[in-house]
C-alpha positions as a printed NumPy array, in Angstrom:
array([[ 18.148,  12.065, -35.33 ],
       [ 21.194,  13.332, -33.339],
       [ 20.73 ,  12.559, -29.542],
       [ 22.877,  15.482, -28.795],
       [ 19.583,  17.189, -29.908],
       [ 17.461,  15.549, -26.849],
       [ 20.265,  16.95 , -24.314],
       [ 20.103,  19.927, -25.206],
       [ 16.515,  20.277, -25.258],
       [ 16.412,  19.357, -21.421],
       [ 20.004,  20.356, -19.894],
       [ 20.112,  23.539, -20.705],
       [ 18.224,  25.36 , -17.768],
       [ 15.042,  26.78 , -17.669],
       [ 15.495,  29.389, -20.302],
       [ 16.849,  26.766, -23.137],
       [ 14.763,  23.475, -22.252],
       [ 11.577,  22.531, -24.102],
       [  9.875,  19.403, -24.125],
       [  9.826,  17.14 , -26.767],
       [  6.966,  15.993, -29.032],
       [  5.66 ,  12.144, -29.061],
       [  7.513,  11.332, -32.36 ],
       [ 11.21 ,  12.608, -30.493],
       [ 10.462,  10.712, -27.139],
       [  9.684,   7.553, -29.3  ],
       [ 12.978,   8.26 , -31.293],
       [ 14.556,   9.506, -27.951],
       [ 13.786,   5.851, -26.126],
       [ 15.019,   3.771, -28.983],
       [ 18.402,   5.447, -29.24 ],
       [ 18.417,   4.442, -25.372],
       [ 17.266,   1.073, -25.626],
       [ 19.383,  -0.214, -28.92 ],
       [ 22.462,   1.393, -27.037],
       [ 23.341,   3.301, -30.069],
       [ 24.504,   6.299, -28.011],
       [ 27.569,   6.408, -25.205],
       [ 26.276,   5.658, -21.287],
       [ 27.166,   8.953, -20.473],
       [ 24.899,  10.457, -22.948],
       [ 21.828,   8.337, -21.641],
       [ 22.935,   9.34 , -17.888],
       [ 22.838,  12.704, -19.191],
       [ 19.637,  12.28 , -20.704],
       [ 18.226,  10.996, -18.068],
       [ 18.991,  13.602, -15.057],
       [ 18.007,  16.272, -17.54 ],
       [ 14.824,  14.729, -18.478],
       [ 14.114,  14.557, -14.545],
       [ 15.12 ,  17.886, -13.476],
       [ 13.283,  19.603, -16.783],
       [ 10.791,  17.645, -15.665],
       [  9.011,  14.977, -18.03 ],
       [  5.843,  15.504, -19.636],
       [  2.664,  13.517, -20.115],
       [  3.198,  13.63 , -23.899],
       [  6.949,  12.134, -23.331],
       [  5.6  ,  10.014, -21.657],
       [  3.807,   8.549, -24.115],
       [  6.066,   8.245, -26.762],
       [  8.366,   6.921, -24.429],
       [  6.211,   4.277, -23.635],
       [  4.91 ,   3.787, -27.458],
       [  8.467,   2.796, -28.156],
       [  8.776,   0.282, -25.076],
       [  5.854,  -1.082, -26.249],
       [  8.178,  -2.135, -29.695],
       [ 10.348,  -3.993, -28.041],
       [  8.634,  -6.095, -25.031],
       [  7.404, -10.079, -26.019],
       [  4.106, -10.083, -24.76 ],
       [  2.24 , -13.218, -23.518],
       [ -1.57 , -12.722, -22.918],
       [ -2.813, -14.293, -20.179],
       [ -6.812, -14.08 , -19.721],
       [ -8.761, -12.78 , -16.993],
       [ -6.084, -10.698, -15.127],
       [ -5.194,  -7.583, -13.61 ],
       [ -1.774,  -6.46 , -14.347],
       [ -0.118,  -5.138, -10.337],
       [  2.344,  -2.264, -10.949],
       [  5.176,  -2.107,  -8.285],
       [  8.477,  -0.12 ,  -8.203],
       [ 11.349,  -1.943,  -9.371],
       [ 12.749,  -0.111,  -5.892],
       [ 11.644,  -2.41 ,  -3.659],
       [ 10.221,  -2.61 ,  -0.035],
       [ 12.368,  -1.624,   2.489],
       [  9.821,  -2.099,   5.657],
       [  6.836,  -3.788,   5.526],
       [  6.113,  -7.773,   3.232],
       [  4.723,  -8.227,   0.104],
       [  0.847,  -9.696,   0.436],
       [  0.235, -10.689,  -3.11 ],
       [  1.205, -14.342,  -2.852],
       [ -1.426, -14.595,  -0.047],
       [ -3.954, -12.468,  -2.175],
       [ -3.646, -14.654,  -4.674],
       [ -4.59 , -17.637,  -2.57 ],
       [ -7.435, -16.165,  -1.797],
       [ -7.964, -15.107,  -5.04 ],
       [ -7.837, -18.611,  -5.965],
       [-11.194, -19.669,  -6.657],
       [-12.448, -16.677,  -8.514],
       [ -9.811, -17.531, -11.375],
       [ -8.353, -13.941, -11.51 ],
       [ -4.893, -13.637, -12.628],
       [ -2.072, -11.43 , -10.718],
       [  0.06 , -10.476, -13.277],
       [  3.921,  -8.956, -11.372],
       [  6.608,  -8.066, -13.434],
       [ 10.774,  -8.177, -11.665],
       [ 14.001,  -7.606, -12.371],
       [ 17.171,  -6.523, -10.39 ],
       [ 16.824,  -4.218,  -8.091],
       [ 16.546,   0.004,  -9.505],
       [ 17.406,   2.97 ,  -8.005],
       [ 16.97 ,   4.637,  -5.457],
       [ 14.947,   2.855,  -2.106],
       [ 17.037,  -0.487,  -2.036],
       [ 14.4  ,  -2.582,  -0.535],
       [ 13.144,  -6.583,  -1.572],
       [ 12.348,  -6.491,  -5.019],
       [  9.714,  -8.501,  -6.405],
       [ 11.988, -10.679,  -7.763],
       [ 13.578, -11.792,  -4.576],
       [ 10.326, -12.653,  -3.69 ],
       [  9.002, -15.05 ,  -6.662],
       [ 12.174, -16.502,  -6.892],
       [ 12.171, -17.723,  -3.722],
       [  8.837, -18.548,  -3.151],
       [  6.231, -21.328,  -4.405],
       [  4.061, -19.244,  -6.29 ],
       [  0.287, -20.304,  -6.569],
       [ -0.793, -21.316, -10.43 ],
       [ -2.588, -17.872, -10.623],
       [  0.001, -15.532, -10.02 ],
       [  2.496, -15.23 , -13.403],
       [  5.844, -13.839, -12.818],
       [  7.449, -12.05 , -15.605],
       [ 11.126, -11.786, -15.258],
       [ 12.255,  -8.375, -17.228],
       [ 15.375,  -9.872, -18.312],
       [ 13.357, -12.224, -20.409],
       [ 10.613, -10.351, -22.171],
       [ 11.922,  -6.675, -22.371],
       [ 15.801,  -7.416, -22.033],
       [ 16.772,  -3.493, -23.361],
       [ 15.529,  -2.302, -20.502],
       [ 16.725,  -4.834, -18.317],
       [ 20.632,  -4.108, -19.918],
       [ 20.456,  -0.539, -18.659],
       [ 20.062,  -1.525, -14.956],
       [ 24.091,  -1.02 , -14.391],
       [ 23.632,   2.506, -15.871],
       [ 20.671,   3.413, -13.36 ],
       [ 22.477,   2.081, -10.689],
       [ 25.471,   4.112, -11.415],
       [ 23.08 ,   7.182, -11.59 ],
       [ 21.615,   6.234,  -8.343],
       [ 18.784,   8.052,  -8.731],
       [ 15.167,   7.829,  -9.986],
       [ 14.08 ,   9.249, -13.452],
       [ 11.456,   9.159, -15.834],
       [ 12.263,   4.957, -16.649],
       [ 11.133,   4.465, -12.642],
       [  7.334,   5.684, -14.338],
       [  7.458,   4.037, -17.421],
       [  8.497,   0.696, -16.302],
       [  5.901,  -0.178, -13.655],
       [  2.717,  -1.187, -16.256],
       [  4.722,  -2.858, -19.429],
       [  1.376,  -4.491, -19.875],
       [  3.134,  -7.692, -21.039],
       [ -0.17 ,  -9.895, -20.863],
       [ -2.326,  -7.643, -22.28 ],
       [ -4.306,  -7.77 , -19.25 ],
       [ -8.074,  -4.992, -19.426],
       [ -7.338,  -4.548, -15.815],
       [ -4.384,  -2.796, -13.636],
       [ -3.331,  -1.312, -10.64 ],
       [ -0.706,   0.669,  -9.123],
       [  0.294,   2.585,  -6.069],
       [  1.015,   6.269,  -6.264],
       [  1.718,   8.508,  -2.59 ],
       [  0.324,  11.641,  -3.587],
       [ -3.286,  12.922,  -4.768],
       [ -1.431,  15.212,  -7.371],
       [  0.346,  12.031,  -8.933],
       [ -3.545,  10.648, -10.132],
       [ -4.096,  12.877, -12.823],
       [ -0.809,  12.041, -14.324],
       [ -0.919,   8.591, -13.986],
       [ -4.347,   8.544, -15.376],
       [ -3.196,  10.419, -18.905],
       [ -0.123,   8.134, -19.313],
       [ -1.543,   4.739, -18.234],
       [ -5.498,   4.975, -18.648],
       [ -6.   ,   4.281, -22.219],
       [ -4.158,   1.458, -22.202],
       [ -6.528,  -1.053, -20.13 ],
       [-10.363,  -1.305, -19.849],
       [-10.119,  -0.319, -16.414],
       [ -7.656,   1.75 , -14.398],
       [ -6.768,   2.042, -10.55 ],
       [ -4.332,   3.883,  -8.402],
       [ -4.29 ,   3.139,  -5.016],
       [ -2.54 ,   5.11 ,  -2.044],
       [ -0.739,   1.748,  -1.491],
       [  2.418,   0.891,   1.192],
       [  5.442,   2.161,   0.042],
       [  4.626,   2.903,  -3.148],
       [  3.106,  -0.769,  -4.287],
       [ -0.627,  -1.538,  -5.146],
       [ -1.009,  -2.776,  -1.601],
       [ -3.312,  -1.628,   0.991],
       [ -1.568,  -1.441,   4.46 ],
       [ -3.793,   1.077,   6.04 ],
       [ -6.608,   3.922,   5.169],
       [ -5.634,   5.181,   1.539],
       [ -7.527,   6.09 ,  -1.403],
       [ -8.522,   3.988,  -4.367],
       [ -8.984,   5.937,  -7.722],
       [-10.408,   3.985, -10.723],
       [-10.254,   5.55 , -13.324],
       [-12.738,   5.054, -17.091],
       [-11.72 ,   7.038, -19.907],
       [-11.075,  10.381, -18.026],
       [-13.965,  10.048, -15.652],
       [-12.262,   8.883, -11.829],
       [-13.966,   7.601,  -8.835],
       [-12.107,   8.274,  -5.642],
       [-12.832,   5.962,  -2.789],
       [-11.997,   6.147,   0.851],
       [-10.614,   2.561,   2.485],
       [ -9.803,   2.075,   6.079],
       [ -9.044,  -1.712,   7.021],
       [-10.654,  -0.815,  10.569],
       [-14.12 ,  -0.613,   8.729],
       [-13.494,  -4.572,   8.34 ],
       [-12.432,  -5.22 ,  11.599],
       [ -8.559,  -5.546,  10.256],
       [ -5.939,  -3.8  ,  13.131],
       [ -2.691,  -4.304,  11.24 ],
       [  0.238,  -2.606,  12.156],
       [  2.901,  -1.531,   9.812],
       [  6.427,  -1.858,  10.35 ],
       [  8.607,   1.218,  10.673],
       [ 12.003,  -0.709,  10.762],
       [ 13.769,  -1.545,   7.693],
       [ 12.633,  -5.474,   7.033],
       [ 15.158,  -8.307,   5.491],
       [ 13.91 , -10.815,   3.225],
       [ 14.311, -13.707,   5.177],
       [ 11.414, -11.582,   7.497],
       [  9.471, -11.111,   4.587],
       [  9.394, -14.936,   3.352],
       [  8.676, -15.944,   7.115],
       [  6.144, -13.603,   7.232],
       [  4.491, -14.729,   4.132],
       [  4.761, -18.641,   5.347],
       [  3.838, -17.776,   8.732],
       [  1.006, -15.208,   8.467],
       [ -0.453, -13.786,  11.244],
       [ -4.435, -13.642,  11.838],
       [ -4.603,  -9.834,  10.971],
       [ -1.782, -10.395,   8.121],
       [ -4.622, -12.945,   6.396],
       [ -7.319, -10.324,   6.346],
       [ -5.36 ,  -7.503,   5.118],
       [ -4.725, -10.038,   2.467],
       [ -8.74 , -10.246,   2.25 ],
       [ -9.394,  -6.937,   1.693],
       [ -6.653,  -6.495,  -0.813],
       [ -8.38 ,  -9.51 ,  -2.816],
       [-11.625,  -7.557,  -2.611],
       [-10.285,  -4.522,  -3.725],
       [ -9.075,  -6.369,  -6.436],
       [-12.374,  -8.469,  -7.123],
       [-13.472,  -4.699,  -6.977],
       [-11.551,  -3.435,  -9.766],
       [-11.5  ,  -6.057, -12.518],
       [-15.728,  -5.743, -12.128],
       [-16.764,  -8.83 , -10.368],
       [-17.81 ,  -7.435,  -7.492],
       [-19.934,  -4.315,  -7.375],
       [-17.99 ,  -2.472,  -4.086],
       [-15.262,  -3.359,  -2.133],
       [-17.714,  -4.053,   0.645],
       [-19.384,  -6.908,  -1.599],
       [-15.903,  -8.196,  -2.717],
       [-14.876,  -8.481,   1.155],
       [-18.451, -10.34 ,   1.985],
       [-17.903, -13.255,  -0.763],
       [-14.71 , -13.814,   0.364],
       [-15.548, -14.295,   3.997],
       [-18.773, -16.59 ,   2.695]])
């Protein structure tokens, strides 16, 4: 089908946009990712799609058609972690330690990278496992290797400079085939959303109210899991476990971030503790976060 067809259905204002059904957003996403259309038409694309805006249902096909294209590798008792391929611009990564900690109760992190996407310009995950010793329980999948469409249109996105619909679709590939995930999302509204486009693909669901968008608890947020259509909200505050981090308000560099992981302070490690529960929490080995946090201080 003509992709001149998928403009116009969302850059032509208001009046003249309509969304398009599963079967065009599957159609629409190939077209992208084979490169069979001109860069300016997938720019186009792109803002339109944002400004129209997307729909659950786009979404969806979207996604269907990634799905097509990624090598998948399945890796066994994990829980797939959903970050922004935007990076963190002021506060460390904690999953390396997590995982640590995580060590003995054999779950699997599961963290996807690539270079860095519009628009935050913060430490990507990738600057992180590439950098680091990673622990035998934390798999790093490098974008570039087992979805490399996607990965092509970085220069594109960074010419764009701005985010659109691929900064949602991206963050749960599912490349392990993992029954559990998690990602972070800032506002209530975003649940519901998240829920429809991600939910049905894993046994179990979560969002979390995480630091700067990732699946990491930094201070009191809200964990929503989510079965089927039926979500749990709960209320964590790292004071109820005796935690008094502070986050950073200053723009961090990654050198900071690696020292901080090597070097981690007292209150760093148990932020890293409750994390782990939360995460014992969510792949159902622990009945509440409460329990989770308990075992691990055993």
């Amino acid at each position: 089908m003509s992709f001149q067809k998928y403009i116009h259905a969302v850059g032509t204002g208001p009046k003249g946009n309509r969304d398009l059904s599963f079967e065009e957003s599957q159609d629409m996403m190939k077209q992208i990712l084979d490169k069979n259309i001109y860069n300016e038409q997938t720019a186009a694309f792109l803002l339109g799609w944002r400004l129209k805006p997307e729909t659950i249902e786009e979404f969806k096909g979207a996604i269907s058609a990634c799905d097509s294209y990624i090598t998948k590798t399945k890796i066994e008792n994990s829980i797939e972690l959903g970050y922004p391929f935007d990076g963190k611009a002021k506060n460390p990564y904690i999953f390396p330690l997590v995982a640590k900690i995580l060590k003995e109760s054999e779950l699997n992190l599961i963290v996807i990278g690539d270079e860095i996407q519009p628009s935050k310009g913060g430490i990507t995950i990738k600057d992180i496992c590439t950098k680091i010793e990673l622990d035998s329980n934390i798999h790093y999948f490098d974008r570039a290797d087992f979805f490399k469409e996607l990965h092509k249109l970085t220069e594109i996105r960074m010419r764009l400079g701005l985010r659109t619909g691929f900064n949602t679709i991206e963050k749960l590939p599912n490349v392990s085939n993992s029954d559990y995930a998690i990602t972070g999302v800032f506002h209530k509204p975003y649940v519901k959303k998240y829920v429809e486009i991600f939910s049905h693909r894993y046994k179990r669901f979560a969002l979390i109210q995480g630091n700067e968008g990732t699946p990491e608890l930094f201070s009191k947020g809200r964990l929503w899991i989510a079965n089927d259509t039926d979500v749990q909200e709960f209320i964590i505050d790292p004071a109820h476990y005796g935690i008094n981090y502070t986050k950073s308000r200053e723009t961090i560099s990654l050198e900071d971030s690696l020292a901080q992981l090597n070097n981690p302070s007292d209150e760093y490690l148990k932020l890293a503790k409750l994390n782990a529960a939360v995460y014992l929490f969510v792949t159902q080995k622990a009945s509440s976060i409460d329990e989770a946090f308990a075992m691990l201080n055993g």
